[in-house]
C-alpha positions as CSV (number, residue, x, y, z in Angstrom):
1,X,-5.9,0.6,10.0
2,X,-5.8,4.5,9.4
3,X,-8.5,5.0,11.8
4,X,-6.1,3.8,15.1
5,X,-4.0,6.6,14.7
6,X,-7.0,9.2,14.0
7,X,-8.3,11.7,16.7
8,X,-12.0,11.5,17.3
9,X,-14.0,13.5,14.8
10,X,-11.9,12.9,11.8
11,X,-13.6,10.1,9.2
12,X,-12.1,7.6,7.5
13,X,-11.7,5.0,5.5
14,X,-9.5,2.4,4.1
15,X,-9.0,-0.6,1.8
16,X,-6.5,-3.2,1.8
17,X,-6.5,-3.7,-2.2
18,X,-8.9,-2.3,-4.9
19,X,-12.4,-2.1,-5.0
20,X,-12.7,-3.9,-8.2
21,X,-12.9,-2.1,-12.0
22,X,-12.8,1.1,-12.2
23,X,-16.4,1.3,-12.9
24,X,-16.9,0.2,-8.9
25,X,-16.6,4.0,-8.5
26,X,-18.0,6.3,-10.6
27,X,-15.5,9.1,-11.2
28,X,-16.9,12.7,-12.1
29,X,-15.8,14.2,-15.1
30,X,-13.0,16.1,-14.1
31,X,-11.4,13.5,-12.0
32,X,-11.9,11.1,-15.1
33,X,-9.7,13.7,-17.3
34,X,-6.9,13.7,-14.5
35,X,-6.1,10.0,-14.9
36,X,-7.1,10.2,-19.2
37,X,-4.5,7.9,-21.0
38,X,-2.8,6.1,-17.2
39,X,-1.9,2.9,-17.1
40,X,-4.5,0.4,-15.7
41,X,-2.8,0.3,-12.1
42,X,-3.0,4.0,-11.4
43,X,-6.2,4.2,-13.0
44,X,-7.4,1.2,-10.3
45,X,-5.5,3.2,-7.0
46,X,-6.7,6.5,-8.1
47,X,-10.5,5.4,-8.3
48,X,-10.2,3.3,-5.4
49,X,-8.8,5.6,-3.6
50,X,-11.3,8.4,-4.5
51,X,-13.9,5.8,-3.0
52,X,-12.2,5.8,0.1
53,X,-12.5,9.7,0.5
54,X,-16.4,9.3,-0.5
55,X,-17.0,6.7,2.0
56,X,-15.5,9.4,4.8
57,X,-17.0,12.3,3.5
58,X,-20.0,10.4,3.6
59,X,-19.3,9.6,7.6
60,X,-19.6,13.5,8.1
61,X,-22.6,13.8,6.1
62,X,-21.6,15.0,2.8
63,X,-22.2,13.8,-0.5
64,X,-19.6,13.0,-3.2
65,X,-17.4,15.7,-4.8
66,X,-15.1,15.5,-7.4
67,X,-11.3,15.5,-5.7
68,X,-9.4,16.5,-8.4
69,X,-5.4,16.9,-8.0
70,X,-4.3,21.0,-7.5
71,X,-1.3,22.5,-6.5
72,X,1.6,20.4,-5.9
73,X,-0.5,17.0,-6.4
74,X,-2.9,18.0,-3.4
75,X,-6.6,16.6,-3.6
76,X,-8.9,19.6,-3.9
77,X,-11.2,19.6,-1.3
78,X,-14.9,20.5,-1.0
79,X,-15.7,23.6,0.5
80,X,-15.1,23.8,4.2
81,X,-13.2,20.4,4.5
82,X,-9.8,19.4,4.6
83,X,-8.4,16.0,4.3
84,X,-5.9,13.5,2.6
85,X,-5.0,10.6,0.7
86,X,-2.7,7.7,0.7
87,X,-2.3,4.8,-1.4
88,X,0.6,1.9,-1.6
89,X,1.3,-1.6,-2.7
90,X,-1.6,-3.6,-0.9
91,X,-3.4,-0.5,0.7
92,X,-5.3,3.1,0.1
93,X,-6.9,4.9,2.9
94,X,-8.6,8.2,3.4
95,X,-9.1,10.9,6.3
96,X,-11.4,13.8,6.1
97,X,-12.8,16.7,8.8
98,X,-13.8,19.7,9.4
99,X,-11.6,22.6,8.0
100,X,-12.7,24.4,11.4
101,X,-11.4,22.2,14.1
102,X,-9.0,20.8,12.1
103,X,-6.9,22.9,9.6
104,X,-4.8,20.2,8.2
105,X,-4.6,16.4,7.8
106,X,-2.0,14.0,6.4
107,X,-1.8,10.7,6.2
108,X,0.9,8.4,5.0
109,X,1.0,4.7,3.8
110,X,4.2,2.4,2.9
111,X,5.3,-1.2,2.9
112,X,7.4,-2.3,6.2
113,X,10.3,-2.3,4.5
114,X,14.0,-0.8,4.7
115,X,14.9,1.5,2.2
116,X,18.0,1.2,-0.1
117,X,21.0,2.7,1.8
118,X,21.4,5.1,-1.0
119,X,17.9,6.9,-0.8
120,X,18.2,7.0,3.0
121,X,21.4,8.7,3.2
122,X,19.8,11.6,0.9
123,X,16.5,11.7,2.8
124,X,18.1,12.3,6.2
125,X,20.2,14.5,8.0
126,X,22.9,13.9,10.5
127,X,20.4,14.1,13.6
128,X,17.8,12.2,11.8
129,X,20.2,9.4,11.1
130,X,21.3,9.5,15.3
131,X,17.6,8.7,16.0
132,X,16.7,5.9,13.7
133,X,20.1,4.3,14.7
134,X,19.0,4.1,18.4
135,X,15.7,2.9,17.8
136,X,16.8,0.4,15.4
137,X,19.1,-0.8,18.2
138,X,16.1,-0.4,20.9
139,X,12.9,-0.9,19.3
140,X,10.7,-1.0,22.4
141,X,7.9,-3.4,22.9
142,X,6.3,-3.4,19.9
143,X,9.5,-5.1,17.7
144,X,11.4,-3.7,15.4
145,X,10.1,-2.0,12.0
146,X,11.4,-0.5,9.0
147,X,12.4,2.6,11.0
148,X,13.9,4.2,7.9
149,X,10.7,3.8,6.1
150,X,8.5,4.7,8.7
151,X,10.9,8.2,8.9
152,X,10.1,9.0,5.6
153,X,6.1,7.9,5.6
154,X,6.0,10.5,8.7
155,X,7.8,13.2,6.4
156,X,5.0,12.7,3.7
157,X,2.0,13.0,6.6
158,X,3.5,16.0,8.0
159,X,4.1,17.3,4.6
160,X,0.8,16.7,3.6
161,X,-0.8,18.4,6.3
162,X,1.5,21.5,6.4
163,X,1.8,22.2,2.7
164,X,-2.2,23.1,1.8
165,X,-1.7,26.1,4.7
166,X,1.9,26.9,3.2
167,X,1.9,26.5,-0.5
168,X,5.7,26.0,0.3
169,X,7.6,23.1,-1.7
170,X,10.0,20.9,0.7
171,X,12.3,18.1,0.0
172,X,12.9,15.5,2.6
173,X,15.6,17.1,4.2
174,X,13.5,20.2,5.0
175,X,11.2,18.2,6.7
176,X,13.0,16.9,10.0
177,X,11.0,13.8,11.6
178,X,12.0,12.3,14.9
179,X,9.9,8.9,15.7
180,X,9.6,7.6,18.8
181,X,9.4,3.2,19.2
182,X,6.0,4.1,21.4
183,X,4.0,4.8,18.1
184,X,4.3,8.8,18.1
185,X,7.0,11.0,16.2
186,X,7.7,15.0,15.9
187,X,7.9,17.1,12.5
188,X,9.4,20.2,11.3
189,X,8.4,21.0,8.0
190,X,10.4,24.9,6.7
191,X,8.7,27.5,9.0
192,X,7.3,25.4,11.8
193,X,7.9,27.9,14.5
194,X,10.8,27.0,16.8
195,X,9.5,25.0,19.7
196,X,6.4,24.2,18.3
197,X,6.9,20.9,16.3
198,X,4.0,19.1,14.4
199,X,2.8,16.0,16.4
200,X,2.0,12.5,14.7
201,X,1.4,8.8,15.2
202,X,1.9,6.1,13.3
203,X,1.2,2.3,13.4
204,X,2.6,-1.1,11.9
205,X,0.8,-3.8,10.8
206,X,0.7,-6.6,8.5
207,X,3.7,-5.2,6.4
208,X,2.1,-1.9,6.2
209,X,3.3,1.5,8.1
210,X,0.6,4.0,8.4
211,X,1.5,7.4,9.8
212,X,-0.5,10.4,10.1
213,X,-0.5,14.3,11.4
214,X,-4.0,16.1,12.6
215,X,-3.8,20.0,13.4
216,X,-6.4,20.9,15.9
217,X,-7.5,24.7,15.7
218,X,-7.1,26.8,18.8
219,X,-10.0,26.4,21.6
């Protein structure tokens, strides 16, 4: 599903559930020691997860390499590649490319579901609110979706993809998201210089919202 909304030359790779026990994946040492002591569900979307990013580092040639979690929560790449992760109810994906044509990646996964009026009043501003409230009321082709979910799964892509360049922390509300029903949005995460907002896509599908951002380095 992650791959429809992927530019050419980016790998991935998803999974609609877990792999099986954690032993289906072998986890390197250091990955192992992240997740010591979790409970047996994060310990299953962690490793399955983690075999999603093999399998697409394997597309571009590479062997396996640990992916241990860094700063702010962000998968430590190998050398050279950048690249993301997602996982949700029913669903863990991963997208990985070269740090040289690409510069950042993130990727995004909820269920297609609203969220509970009180969250979405603190995750968006005034303007943000506007443009969910006319899509809700003209959805466009494709039906509606959660549109309020699908705002905040495009905050978490662009986030993703912005913060490994950055090292800046931003709440929701820094990160203004503007979807469109055609299956594109805009992002401003804090210092996304005026005019030039970060473009996504995202898709909807069997109860799942995928949403994802790719920066392309200059020709």
């Amino acid at each position: 599903m992650i791959a429809e909304i992927l530019p050419p030359g980016v790998a991935s790779c998803d999974a609609f559930g877990d792999f099986g026990p954690p032993a289906a994946v072998r986890l390197f040492p250091e990955e192992a020691a992240a997740v010591e002591g979790v409970v047996a569900g994060r310990l299953r979307e962690f490793t399955t997860v983690r075999g999603c990013a093999r399998a697409a580092l394997a597309r571009l040639g590479l062997p396996p390499a640990p992916l241990v979690p860094g700063h702010g929560g962000a998968p430590q790449w190998p050398s050279g590649v950048v690249g993301s992760m997602t996982h949700c109810p029913g669903y863990r994906a991963a997208a990985v490319a070269p740090g040289s044509r690409h510069p950042g990646i993130g990727i995004d996964a909820e269920p297609d579901e609203p969220l509970p009026a009180a969250v979405a009043r603190r995750l968006f501003s005034p303007a943000e609110r506007a443009a969910l409230a006319a899509l809700e009321a003209n959805p466009g082709r494709g039906g509606p979706v959660a549109y309020d979910r699908l705002a905040f799964c495009a905050k978490e892509a662009a986030f993703k993809a912005w913060f490994p360049l950055t090292g800046r922390p931003a709440g929701p509300l820094e990160v203004e998201v503007l979807p469109a029903a055609g299956g594109t949005f805009t992002a401003r995460p804090p210092g996304t210089p005026a005019g030039e907002p970060l473009h996504g896509r995202w898709a909807a599908r069997d109860g799942l919202l995928v949403a994802a951002v790719v920066l392309t380095a200059p020709a």
